[in-house]
Each structure stands twice: as structure tokens, then as C-alpha cells.
N, C-alpha and C positions, 0 to 999 in steps of 0.2 A: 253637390256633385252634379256635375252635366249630364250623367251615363253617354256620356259617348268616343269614342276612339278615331283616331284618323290613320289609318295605313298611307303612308309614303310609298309611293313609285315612282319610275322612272320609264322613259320610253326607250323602244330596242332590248335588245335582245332574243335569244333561241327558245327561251323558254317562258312566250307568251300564248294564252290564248285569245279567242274571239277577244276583238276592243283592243288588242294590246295589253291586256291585267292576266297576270299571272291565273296562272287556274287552279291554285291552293289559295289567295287570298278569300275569294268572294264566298268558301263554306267559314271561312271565319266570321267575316260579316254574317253569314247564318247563322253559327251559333251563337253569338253576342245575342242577334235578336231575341233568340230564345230565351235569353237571361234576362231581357227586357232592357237593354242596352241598343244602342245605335250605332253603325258604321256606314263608314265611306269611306273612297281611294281618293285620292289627290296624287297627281303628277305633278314630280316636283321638274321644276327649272329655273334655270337663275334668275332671268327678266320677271318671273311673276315671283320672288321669295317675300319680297314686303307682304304681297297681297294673301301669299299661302301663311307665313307668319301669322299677322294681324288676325286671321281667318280661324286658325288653332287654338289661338289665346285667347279667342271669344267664344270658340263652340267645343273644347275636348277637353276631355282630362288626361292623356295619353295620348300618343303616339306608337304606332308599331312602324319601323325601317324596314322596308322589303323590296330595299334599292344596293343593284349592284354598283358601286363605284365607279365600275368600270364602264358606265354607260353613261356616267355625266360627264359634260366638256368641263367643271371646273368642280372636283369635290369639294374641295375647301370653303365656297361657299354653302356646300349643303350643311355640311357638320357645324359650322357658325351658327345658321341659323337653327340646328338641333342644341345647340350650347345655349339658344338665349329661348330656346324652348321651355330647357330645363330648369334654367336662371328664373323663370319667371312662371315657376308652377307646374307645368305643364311635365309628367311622369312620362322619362324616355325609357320605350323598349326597341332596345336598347340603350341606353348611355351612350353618345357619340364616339365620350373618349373611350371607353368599352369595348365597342365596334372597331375602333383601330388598333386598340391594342391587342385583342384577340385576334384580329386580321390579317397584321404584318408578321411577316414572315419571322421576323426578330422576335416574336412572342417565341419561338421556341427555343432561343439562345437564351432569354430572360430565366427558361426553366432548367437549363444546365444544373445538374451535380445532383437533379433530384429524382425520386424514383421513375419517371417515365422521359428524364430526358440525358444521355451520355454526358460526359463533361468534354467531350470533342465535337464540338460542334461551335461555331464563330459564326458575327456576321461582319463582311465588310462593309463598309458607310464609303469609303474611298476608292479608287481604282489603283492608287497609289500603295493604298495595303493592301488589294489582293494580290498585286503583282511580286509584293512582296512576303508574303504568309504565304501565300495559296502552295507555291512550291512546295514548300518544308511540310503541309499538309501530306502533298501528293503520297510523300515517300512511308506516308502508313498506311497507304491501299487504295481503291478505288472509291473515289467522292462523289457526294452529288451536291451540284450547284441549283437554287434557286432562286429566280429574282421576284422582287415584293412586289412585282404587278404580274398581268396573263393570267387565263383560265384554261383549263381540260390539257396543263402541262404546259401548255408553252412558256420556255425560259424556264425549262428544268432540264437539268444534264446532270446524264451518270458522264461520270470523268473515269477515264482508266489510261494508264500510261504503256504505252505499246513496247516488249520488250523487258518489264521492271524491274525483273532480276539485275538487268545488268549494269544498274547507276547502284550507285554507293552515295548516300548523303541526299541533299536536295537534287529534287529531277530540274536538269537544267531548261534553258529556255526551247532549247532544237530538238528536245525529246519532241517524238512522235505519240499523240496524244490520240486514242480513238472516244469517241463522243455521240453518246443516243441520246435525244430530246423525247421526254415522254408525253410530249403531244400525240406523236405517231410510232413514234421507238427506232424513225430512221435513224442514221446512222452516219456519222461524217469522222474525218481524218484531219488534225490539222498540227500543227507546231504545238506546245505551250503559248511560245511567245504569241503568235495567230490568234490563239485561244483569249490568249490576255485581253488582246487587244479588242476580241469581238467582244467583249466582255463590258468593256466601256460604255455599249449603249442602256446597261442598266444600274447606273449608275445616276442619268438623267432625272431631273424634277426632284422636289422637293424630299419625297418616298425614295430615291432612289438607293438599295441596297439589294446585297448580295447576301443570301443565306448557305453554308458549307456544315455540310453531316456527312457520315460516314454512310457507306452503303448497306446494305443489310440486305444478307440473301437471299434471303427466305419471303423477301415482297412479291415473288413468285408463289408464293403460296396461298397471298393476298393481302391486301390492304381491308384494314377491318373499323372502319366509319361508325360511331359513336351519336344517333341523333340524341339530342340534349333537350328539354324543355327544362330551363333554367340546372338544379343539383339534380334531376333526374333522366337516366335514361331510355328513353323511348322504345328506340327499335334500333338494331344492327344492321350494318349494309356492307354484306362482304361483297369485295369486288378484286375478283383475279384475272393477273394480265394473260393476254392473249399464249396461248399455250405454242410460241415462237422465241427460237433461238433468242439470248440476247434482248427478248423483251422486258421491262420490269415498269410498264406505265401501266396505274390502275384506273385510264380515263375510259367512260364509255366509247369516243368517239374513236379511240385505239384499238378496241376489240376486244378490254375486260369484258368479264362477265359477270355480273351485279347476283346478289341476291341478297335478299330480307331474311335476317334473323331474330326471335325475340330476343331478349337480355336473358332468358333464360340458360338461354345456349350459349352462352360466352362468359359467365361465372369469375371466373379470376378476371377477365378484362373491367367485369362491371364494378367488382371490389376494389380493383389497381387505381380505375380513374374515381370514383368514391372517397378513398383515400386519398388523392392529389387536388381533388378540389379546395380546400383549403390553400394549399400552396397555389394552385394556379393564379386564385381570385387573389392572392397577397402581392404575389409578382407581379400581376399585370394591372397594377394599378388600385387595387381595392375597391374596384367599383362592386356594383352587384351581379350576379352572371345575367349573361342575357339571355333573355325570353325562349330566343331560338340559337342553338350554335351546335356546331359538330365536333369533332374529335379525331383525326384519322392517326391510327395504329401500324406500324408493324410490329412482325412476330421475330421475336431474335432469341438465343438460344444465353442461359447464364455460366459461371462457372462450375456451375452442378448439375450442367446436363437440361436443368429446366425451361419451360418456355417462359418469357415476357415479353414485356410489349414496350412498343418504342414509340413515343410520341409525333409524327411526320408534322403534324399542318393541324390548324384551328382556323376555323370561320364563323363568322357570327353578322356577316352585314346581310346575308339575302338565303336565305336556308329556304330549300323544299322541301316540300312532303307530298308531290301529287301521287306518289304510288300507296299514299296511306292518306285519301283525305278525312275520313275519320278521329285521325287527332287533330283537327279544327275542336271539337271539343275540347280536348285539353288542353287548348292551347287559349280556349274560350276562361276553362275554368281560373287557370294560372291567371290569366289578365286580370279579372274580377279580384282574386285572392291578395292580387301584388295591390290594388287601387286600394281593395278596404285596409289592406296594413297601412298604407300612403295615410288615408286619411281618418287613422284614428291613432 
């Protein structure tokens, strides 16, 4: 073994410190020291991937990915050269395909019919089908659309149909559609057909798809974030939308309000997802869970009156922890625990 690890990043982004390096990576590199292990960052970009490859496969036994996507001009080159990472030794924490398969928005339609995901929920892959499902959707209530790229909401819409009482069957194309994007929870007015059609630009690239779920009330009462260190969870992060008409985004920069809870205080939710992790890991691929991923909840009500939890959204490519840098150990200890299983 080399004892040593190389964290992946990427340049850009909001949530950089000093140097441009995240400011939850470098206590990880502390605590590895401590273990008597080695680290270092590497920024990845396409023009230098030979050299960052070639670089890995001579000095690491692992990888950690603490790269947003969204901040590379061409992923598809980054996950290639994580695939031939992995092809040739080198333990991804993540797993690339992993990473996207938890990532895309379609991990949650994969989980359909099972305890934390509705059986109404679709994703479109075409513009062609959403113009034609999307309809027949409408007329069981108010939807929300998400597209497989954007961050802090952008390309989420609650859908509600202005009026609904008074269509019978599918809402046609000239209903009056009102429409809040929980970027900021404004609020716009447009046709269906309008709608349709803005609808086209995410559809674009290789990723491009449309995710459709039902709305759930009670996301006003918060959205309840699941931090993951691989089958365990860490810490809770309730975040409630801003307490405005019509709001239901649980983004900071919308005016939730965050706060940390142990797993103590959230009991049934830790048991619900405990229990689903098997089925998640079967669904999406069979990889191993990753290192770092989230989990985000709503609360909906059953046929009995009781609460449960509804599956929204999974991430696993670029997970924080600056308001907890303290689990840098554990996140120390897990990497250690996953190499010595790797190599014995």
C-alpha cells in the first residue's frame, strides 16, 4: 500500500475557501495524517487528465471526488478517467458510475413502488413525452417538475393549474398554468402549451431529462436532509421554507431556514432509510454506497393518519460538512476501514 489518497477538485464555485479548496477538504487531509496516511488536492481539468491520471496510478490507493459537475466544461471526460482509475486499481470514493447514478434526478423514479418512493412519479427523457404524459399527469393535482442539472432550485417547478376544478379529463394545452421555481419561490403565469415549450431547454445534452412527482404539502414544514457516511447516518439538516405564501423551496439562498439535528431526533426517518438501503444500493446499480451522500425527505401523511417520509433528491458527487468539520474524522476513519477491506 502507498498510504496515500488524492481528493479531486474542481475550480469555481460558492462554496470555496482561501486558494479556491473547499474548506471541509483540508481537515480530512488532517485527519488521514493522524492515521499516518498522506493527502493532497489535485484540480482536475481536461488538458492536464493524462498527467493527473498517470500521477494517481503512481502515488494513491484511492481517490476521494469533491467535484461539483457542474463546474466542469466537459464531465464526461472527468468520470472516464475515474473509470480507468478504477479499472486499474486505484479504490473510487466514490465509484463514478455511483456518483451518477445517485446524482440524476432519475435515481428517484429507479426507486418507484418502494417504501420511500410513490409509484407516481416518471421521468421524461424526450420533450416529445412530456408534452404528451405531462397532461394526463396534471389532472391528479399539483406537480413538481425537475430538471437533471442546476443547483439551490434552479429548474424546479411546482406546477398547478389555475382554475382545476373546471377541466374534466386531461388539462388541455390553453389552461392557465401558475408556476413557482424554488430557486427563489417567484412565481410566473404561463399557458401549458408555453410551459411545454419552455420546457425544451432541459432536455438539451447528453443528461438531459425531466423528473415529475407529486407535490407534498407539508414541505412547508421542512425538508429533512439525511448526511450519509457510506450505511450510516451522521447528522440531520432540517431546512424550512421561508415562512411566505406559496413558498415550498428548501434552498438557503431562498430564505429556508437550516438547522442541525442528531439522528437521535428523527427516529422513524433513520429506521425508514436503514431499511431502504438495500433497495437503494440494488436499484442504482449495485455499486457500493458512497463515501459521502445525502438523502433529502419530505413528510407526508399515510392512510392511517401517520407520518412518513418521501424520498425528494440523492447527491453524492460533492457533499459538505463545513458546519460539522469534525466528521473529517470519520470520514478519516471509514477511508482507512474501506482500503484495509480492498486489500485483504
Amino acid at each position: 500500500m502507498k498510504k496515500h489518497v488524492i481528493i479531486f477538485e474542481a475550480r469555481g464555485g460558492l462554496d470555496k475557501g482561501e486558494y479556491g479548496i473547499r474548506k471541509d477538504s483540508i481537515p480530512i487531509i488532517e485527519a488521514l495524517k493522524k492515521r499516518g496516511w498522506s493527502s493532497e488536492i489535485i484540480f482536475y481539468h481536461d488538458e492536464d487528465r493524462g498527467e493527473i491520471y498517470r500521477y494517481t496510478i503512481d502515488t494513491a490507493d484511492a481517490y476521494i471526488s469533491r467535484v461539483d459537475p457542474g463546474n466542469l466544461v466537459n464531465e464526461t471526460c472527468y468520470f472516464q478517467m475515474l473509470r480507468e482509475l478504477v479499472n486499474n486499481g486505484v479504490v473510487g470514493l466514490p465509484h463514478p458510475d455511483a456518483m451518477i447514478a445517485y446524482g440524476a434526478k432519475n435515481s428517484i423514479e429507479k426507486l418507484k413502488g418502494s417504501q420511500i418512493v410513490p409509484e407516481d412519479v416518471y421521468t421524461y427523457y424526450h420533450f416529445e413525452t412530456l408534452k404528451e404524459e405531462f397532461p394526463k399527469r396534471l389532472k391528479n393535482g399539483i406537480r413538481v417538475l425537475k430538471q437533471n442539472r442546476g443547483t439551490s432550485g434552479e429548474g424546479i417547478w411546482k406546477v398547478e393549474v389555475v382554475d382545476f376544478i373546471r377541466y374534466q379529463g386531461d388539462i388541455p394545452l390553453n389552461a392557465k398554468l401558475k408556476l413557482t421555481e424554488a430557486k427563489d419561490n417567484h412565481t410566473e403565469y404561463k399557458t401549458l402549451q408555453e410551459f411545454l415549450e419552455f420546457c425544451i431547454q432541459y432536455f438539451e445534452g447528453n443528461d438531459g431529462m425531466l423528473l415529475d412527482m407529486p407535490f407534498f404539502e407539508r414541505i412547508v414544514e421542512g425538508e429533512i436532509r439525511a448526511l450519509m457516511l457510506r450505511d450510516r447516518v451522521l447528522k440531520i439538516l432540517h431546512k424550512k421554507p421561508i415562512n411566505k405564501k406559496g413558498a415550498f423551496s428548501a434552498t438557503f439562498l431562498s430564505g429556508a431556514k437550516y438547522r442541525y439535528d442528531t439522528k437521535e431526533e428523527w427516529p422513524d426517518l433513520v429506521l425508514t432509510l436503514k431499511k431502504s438501503l438495500g433497495t437503494i444500493r440494488k436499484r442504482l446499480g449495485n455499486y457500493k454506497l458512497p463515501l459521502l451522500w445525502t438523502a433529502d425527505f419530505i413528510l407526508d401523511t399515510d392512510e392511517n393518519g401517520n407520518d412518513k417520509y418521501v424520498l425528494g433528491e440523492i447527491n453524492a458527487s460533492c457533499i459538505g460538512f463545513v458546519a460539522h468539520l469534525e466528521l473529517s474524522e470519520n470520514i478519516a476513519d471509514e477511508v482507512l476501514a474501506l482500503l484495509d477491506n480492498e486489500h485483504t
